[in-house]
LOSEMAR-172835 format. One record per residue (C-alpha): x, y, z; residue in three letters. Coordinates in steps of 0.001 Angstrom, whole numbers, plus 524288, in hexadecimal, padded with zeros to 5 digits. Example, Ala and Ser with C-alpha at 12.3 -4.5 7.8 and 13.67 -1.06 7.14 Angstrom:
<sites>
8300C7EE6C81E78ALA;835667FBDC81BE4SER;
</sites>
This chain:
<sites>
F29FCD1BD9B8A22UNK;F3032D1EFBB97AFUNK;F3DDCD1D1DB9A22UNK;F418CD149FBA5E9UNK;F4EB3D1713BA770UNK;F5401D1BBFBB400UNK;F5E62D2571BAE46UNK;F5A07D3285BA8A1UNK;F5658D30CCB9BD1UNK;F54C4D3A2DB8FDAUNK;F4DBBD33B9B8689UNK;F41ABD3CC1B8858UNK;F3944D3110B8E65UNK;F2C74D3115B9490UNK;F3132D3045BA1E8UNK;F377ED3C88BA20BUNK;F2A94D4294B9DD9UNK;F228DD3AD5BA8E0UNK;F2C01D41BBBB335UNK;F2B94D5045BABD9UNK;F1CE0D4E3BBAD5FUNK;F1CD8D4941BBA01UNK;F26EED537EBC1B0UNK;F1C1DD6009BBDF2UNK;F11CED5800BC50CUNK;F199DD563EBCF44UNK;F1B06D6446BD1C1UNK;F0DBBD6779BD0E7UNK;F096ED616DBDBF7UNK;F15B8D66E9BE3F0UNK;F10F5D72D9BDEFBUNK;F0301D6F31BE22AUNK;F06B4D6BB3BF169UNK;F0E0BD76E9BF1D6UNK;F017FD7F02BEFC2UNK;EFAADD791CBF88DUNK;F0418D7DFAC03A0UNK;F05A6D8958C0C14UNK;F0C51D9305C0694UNK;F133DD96E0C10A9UNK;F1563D8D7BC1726UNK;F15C2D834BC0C24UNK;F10DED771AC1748UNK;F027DD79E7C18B8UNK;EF823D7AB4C1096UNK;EF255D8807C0DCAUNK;EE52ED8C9AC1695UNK;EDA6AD9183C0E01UNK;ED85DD9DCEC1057UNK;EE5CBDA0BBC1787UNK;EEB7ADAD49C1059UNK;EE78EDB3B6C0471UNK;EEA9FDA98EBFBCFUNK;EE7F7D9ED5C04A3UNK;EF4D0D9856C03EEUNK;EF7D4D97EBC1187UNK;EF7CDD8CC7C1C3AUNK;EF101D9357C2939UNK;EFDB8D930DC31C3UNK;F04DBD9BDDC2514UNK;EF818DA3A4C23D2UNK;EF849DA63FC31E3UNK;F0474DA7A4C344FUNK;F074BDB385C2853UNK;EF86DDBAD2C2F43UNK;F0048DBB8EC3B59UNK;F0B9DDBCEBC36FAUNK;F06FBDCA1CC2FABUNK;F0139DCD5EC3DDDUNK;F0D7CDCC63C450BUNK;F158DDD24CC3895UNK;F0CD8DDF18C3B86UNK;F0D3BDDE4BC4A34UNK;F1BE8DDC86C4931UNK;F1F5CDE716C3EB9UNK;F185BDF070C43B0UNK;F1807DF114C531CUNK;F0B6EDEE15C52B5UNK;F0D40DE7AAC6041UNK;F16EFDE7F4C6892UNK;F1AE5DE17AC7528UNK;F148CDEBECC7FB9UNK;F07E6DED60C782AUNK;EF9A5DE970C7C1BUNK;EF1B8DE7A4C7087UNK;EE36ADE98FC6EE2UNK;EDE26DE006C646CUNK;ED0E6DE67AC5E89UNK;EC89EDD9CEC5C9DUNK;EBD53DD9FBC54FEUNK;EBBCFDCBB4C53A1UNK;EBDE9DCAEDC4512UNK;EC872DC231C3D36UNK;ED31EDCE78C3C3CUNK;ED07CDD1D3C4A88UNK;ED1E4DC1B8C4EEFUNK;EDD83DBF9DC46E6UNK;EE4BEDCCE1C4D07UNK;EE070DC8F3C5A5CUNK;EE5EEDBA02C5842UNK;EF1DFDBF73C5170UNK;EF477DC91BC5F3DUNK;EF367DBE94C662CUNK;EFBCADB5A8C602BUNK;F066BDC24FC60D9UNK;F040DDC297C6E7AUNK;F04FEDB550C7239UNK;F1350DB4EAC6BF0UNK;F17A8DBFDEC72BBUNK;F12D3DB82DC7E09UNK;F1C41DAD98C7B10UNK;F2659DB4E7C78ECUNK;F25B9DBBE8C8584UNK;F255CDAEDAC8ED9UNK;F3084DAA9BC8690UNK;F394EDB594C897DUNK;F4096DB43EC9461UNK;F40E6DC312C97F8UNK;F3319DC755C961CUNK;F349BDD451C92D0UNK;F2D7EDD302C857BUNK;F1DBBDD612C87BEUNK;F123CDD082C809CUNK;F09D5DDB4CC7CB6UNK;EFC02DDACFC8268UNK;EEDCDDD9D3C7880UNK;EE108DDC25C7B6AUNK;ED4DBDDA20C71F9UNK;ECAE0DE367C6F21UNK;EBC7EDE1ABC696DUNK;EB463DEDC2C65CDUNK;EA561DEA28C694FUNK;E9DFCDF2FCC5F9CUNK;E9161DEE47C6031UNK;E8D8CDFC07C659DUNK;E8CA0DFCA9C5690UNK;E8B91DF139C5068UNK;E7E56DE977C56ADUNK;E81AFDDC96C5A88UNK;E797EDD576C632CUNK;E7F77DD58BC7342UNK;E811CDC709C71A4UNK;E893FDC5F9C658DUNK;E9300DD084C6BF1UNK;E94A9DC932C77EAUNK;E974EDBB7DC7136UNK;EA20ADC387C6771UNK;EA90FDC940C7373UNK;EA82ADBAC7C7A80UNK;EAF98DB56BC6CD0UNK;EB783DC09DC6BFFUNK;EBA60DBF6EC7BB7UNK;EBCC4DB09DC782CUNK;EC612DB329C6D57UNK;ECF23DBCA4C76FAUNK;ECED8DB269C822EUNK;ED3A9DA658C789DUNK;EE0B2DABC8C744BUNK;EEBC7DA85BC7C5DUNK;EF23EDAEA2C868AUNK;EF632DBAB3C8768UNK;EE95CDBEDDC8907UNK;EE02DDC8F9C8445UNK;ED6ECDD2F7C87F0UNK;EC983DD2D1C7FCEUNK;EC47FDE28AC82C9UNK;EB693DE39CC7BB0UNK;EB3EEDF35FC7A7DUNK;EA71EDF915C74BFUNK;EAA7FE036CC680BUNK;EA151E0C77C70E4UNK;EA8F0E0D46C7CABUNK;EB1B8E17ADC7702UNK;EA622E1FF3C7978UNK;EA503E1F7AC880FUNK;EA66EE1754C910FUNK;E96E1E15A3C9322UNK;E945CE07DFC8A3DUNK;E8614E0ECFC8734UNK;E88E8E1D77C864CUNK;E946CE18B9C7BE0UNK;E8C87E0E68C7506UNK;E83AFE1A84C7189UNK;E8C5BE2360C6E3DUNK;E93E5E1988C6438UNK;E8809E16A6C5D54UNK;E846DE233EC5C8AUNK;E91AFE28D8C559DUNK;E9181E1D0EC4BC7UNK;E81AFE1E82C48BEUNK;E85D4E2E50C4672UNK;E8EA3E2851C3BA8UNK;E8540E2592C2EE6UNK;E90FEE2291C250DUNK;E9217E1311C2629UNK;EA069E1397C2308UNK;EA1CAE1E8DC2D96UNK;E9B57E16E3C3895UNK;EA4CEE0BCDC355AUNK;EB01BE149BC3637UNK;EABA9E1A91C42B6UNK;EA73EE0E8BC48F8UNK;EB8F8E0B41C4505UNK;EBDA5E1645C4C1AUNK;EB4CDE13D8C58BBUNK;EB9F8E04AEC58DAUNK;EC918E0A5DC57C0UNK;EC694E14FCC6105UNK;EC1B8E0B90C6AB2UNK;ECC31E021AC6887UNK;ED625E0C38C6AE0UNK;ECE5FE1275C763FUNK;ECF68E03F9C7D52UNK;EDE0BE0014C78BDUNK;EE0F6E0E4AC7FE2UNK;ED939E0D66C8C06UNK;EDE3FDFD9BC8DDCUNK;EEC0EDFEBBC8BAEUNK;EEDC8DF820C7E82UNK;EF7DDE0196C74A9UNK;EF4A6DF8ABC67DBUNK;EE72EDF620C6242UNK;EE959DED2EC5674UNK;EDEFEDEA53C4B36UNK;EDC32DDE87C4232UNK;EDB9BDE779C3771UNK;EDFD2DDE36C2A51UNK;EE412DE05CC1DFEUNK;ED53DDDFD8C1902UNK;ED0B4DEAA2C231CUNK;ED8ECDF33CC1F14UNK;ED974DF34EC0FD0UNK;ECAD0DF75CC12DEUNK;ECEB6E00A6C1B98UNK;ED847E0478C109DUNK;ECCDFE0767C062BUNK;EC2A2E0CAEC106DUNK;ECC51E16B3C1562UNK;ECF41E1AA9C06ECUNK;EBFFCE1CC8C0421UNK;EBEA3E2436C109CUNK;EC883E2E2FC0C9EUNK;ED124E28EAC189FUNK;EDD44E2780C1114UNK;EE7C5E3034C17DDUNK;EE408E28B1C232CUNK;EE33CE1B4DC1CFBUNK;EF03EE17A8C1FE5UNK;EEF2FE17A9C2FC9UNK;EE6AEE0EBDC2EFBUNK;EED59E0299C291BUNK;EFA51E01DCC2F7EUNK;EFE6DDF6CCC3928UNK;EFF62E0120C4315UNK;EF5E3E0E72C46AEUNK;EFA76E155FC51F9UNK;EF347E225CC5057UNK;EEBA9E1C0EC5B86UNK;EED56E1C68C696AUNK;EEEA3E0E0DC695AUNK;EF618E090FC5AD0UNK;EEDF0E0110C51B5UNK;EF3AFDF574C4D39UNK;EEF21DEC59C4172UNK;EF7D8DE266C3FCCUNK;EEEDBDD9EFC371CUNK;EF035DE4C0C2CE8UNK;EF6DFDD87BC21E8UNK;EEC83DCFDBC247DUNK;EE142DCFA9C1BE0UNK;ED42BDCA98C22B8UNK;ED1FFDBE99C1A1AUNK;EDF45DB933C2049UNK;ED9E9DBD03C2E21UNK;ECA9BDB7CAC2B43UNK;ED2D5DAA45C2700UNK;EDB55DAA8BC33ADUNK;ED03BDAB56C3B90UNK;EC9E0DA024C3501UNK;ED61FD97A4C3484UNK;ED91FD99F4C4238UNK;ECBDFD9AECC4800UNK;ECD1FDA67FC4C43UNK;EC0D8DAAEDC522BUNK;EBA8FDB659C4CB2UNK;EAFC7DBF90C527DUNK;EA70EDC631C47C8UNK;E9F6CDCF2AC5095UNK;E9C90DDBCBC4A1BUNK;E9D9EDD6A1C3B22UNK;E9966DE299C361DUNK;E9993DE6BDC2727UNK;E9F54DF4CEC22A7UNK;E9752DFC84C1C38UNK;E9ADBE0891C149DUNK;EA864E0CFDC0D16UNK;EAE8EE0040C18C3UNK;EA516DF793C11ADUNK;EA71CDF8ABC04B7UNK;EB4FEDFAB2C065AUNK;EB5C6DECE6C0E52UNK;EAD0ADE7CBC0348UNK;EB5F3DECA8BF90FUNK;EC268DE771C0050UNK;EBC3BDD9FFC01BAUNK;EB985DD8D6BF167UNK;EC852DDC73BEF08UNK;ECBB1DD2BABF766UNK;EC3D5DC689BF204UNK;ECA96DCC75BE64CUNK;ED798DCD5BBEAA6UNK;EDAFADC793BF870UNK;EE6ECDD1CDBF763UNK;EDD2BDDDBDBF5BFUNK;EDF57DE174C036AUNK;EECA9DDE46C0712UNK;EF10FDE761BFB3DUNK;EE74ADF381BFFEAUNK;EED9DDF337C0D72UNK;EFBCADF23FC050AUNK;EF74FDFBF1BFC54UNK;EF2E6E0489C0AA2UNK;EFF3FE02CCC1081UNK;F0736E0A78C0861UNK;F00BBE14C4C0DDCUNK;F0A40E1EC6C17DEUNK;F03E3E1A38C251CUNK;F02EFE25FAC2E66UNK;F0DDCE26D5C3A00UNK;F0685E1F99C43BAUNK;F0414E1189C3D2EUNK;F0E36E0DC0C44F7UNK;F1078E0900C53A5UNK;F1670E11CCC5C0FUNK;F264EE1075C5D14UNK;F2758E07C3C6A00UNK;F323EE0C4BC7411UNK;F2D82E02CEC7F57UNK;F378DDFC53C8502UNK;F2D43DEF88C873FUNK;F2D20DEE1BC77D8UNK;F38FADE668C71BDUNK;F4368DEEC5C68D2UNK;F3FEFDE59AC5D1DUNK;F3245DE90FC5E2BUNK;F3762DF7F2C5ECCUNK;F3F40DF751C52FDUNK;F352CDEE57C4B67UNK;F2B24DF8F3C4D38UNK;F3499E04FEC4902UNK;F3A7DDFE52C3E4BUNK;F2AD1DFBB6C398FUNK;F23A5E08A5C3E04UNK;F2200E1213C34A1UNK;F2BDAE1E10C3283UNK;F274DE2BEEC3426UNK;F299AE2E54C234BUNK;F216BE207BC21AAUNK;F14A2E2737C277DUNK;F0AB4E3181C268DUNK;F0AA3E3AD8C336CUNK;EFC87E3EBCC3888UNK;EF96FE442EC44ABUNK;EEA3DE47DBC43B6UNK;EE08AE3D00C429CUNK;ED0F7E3B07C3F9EUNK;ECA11E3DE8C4C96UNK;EBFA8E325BC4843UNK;EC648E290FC428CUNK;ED5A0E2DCAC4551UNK;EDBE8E2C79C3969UNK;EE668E3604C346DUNK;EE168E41EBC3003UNK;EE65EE47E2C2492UNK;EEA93E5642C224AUNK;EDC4FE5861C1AD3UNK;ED57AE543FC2676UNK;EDD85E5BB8C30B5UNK;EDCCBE6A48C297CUNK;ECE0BE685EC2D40UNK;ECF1AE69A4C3AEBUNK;ED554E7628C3A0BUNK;EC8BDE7C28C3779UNK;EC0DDE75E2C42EAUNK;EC82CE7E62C4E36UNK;EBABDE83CFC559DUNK;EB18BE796AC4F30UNK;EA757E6FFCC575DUNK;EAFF9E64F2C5CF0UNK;EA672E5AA1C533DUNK;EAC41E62EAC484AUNK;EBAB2E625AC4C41UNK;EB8F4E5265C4C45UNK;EB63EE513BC4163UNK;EBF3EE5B44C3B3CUNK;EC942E5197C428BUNK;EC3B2E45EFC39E8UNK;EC910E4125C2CD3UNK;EBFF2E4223C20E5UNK;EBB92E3304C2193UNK;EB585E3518C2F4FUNK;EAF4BE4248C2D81UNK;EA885E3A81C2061UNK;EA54DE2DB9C23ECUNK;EA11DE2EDDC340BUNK;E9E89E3CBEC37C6UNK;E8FD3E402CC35F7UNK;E8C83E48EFC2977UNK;E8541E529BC3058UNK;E8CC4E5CA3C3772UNK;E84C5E5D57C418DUNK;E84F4E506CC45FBUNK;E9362E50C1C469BUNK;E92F5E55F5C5533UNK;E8AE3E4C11C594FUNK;E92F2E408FC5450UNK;E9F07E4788C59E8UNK;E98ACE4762C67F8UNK;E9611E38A0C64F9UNK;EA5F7E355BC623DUNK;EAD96E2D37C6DABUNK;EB6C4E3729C7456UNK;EC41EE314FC6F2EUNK;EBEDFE35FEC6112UNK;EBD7FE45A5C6749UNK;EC902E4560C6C9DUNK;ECFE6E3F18C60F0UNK;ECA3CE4BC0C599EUNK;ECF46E5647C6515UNK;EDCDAE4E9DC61AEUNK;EDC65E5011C5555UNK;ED9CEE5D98C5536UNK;EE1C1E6045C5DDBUNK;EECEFE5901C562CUNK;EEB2BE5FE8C49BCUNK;EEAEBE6DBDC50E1UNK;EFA4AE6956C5565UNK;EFEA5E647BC48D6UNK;EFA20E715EC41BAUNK;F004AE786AC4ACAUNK;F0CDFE727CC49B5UNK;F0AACE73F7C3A2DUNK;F09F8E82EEC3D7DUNK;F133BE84EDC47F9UNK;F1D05E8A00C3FE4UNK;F1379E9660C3DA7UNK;F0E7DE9901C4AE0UNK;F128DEA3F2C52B4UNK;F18A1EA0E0C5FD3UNK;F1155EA78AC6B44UNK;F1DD6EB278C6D37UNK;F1BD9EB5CEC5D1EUNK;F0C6AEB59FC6084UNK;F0EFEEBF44C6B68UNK;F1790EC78EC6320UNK;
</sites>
């Protein structure tokens, strides 16, 4: 029987039961909206398919992808005031989502410079860049036209400041004859019969005609949409390859072994968050040269992709697991000293750069593919002093190239040598050339000065 009286009562009725059962239902549903909330932000409700766990409203998902974008950018001098940026597009999600995320950098430095009342703050510059490879790839004259018209498109709709779209063929660092370097290029990859080496190859040819244009065109910073996802396969593929001395140059926020530095500030981002941005924002994509790897990139990719269904934090903890690794001493921006570029941007970037007993010092590189070469691989050109020029290349090459892309037969090698772009030779002469000073400062101490000689 329930008790109706209005003071508390301790008699152990039913109504105090009614309410004890009544309070944990009340909490479950509390509990139950509460779930149904961002959790972030706690006042939307969650996007599928925003984040890894899909918790997320789009404004919190969005707004933690760029905010890992501008946490990299900002951390690491990745850009700075005075720079003109070159944006390699390729039209894909990663590519679209570091273009927009430029942009959106750009536009509030923008801002802030017509609200300051002095000026004297600049808004660094951008350009875009697309890499037409269909000198390799076949695709039909048509279908590369209507890309570069969407790609064109794409440039022209984001707002002021404006852009530059350049579109350079991978064969024009050849020669500067469109048909002369078209036949050249296919003839160095078709030399090439290991499918993993062609890919490799056909890597270095894109970079080394990005950096060939950033050069000649003014731009000092070529950034990448390299993600999280690229480069845990990059992580494993390097491994295989035997490239692990050199691994770590590779998957830094910053790569300034180059004449122009390499940027990737989409390194924390993995591409399932960038596909979904793209999607949620419609962002439009170009898929032009969709292209499957074959080879050790294939299976590796293939591999990558399992562990991720798996485990959507496979690849985050490779890249983790990577970057303990002692980067080399230039994955980092140059120390600025212009007077243009603000003293908290100055400090930012020497309190972040890396100190000389944080890093590995290398001064000879790869002459194919330019990463560092290790003590192994340098001892070998000792021995090449009066050897054919072909032979002194590839002395000048780390194990993985002189493997996977340089022909087995030895006496092919001089003909695919007379087939490589000139930057590549002369990368060779300079490395040569570099290792000959550094062993003789390793033996100075021992040399006889030309008065002793005399004697």
């Amino acid at each position: 029987m329930a008790c109706n009286s209005a003071t508390g009562c301790e008699s152990g009725c039913y109504k105090n039961e009614f309410e004890q059962d009544l309070k944990p239902a009340t909490e479950t549903i509390s509990d139950s909206n509460e779930q149904n909330l961002c959790v972030k932000c706690k006042a939307n409700e969650p996007t599928a398919g925003a984040g890894e766990d899909g918790k997320h409203c789009l404004d919190c998902f969005r707004s933690n992808l760029f905010g890992k974008f501008r946490l990299a950018v900002a951390s690491n001098a990745l850009i700075t005031p005075a720079d003109n940026v070159l944006v390699a597009f390729s039209g894909g999600p990663c590519s679209r989502v570091a273009l927009q995320f430029v942009h959106e950098l750009q536009q509030r430095a923008q801002k802030n410079f017509d609200a300051s009342k002095d000026r004297s703050l600049p808004v660094f510059g951008v350009g875009v860049v697309f890499v037409d490879e269909t000198a390799y790839y076949p695709v039909p004259s048509s279908e590369i036209d209507n890309a570069i018209q969407e790609i064109k498109l794409i440039v022209s709709n984001l707002s002021p400041p404006t852009k530059e779209l350049h579109v350079i063929p991978i064969e024009s660092i050849f020669c500067s004859n469109p048909c002369d370097g078209r036949e050249r290029f296919k003839k160095l990859v078709d030399s090439v019969s290991d499918a993993t080496g062609k890919e490799d190859l056909l890597l270095q040819l894109r970079m080394l005609s990005l950096q060939k244009f950033a050069s000649e065109n003014g731009y000092n910073r070529l950034l990448l949409g390299l993600c999280t996802s690229r480069i845990a396969c990059h992580v494993i593929t390097a491994t295989v390859k035997g490239q692990g001395y050199s691994l770590p140059a590779d998957i830094q926020y910053a790569d300034a072994r180059w004449e122009i530095p390499v940027v990737l500030p989409l390194r924390d981002c993995l591409a399932q968050e960038l596909n979904m941005l793209c999607q949620l924002d419609c962002l439009k994509t170009v898929e032009l040269l969709n292209q499957t790897h074959s080879g050790i990139n294939g299976l590796v990719s293939s591999f990558v992709k399992i562990l991720q269904e798996e485990n959507p934090s496979r690849e985050s903890t490779i890249m983790r697991t990577a970057g303990k690794l002692t980067p080399f001493h230039f994955n980092k921006i140059p120390e600025l000293n212009d007077s243009s570029v603000p003293l908290a941007s100055q400090r930012r970037q020497k309190r972040f750069n890396l100190k000389p007993n944080e890093s590995i010092s290398s001064e000879s590189f790869c002459s194919l593919c330019y990463s560092p070469l290790n003590q192994s691989d340098l001892t070998s050109l000792s021995s090449h002093d009066n050897c054919k020029n072909s032979d002194i290349f590839v002395a000048a090459c780390c194990s993985s190239c002189r493997f996977q892309i340089f022909p087995n037969d030895p006496s092919s090698m001089e003909k695919f040598y007379s087939l490589l772009p000139e930057p590549l030779i002369a990368r060779a002469k300079h490395v040569r050339n570099g290792y000959s000073s550094l062993l003789r400062e390793q033996i100075q101490d021992f040399l006889l000065s030309d008065s002793e000689d005399n004697a």
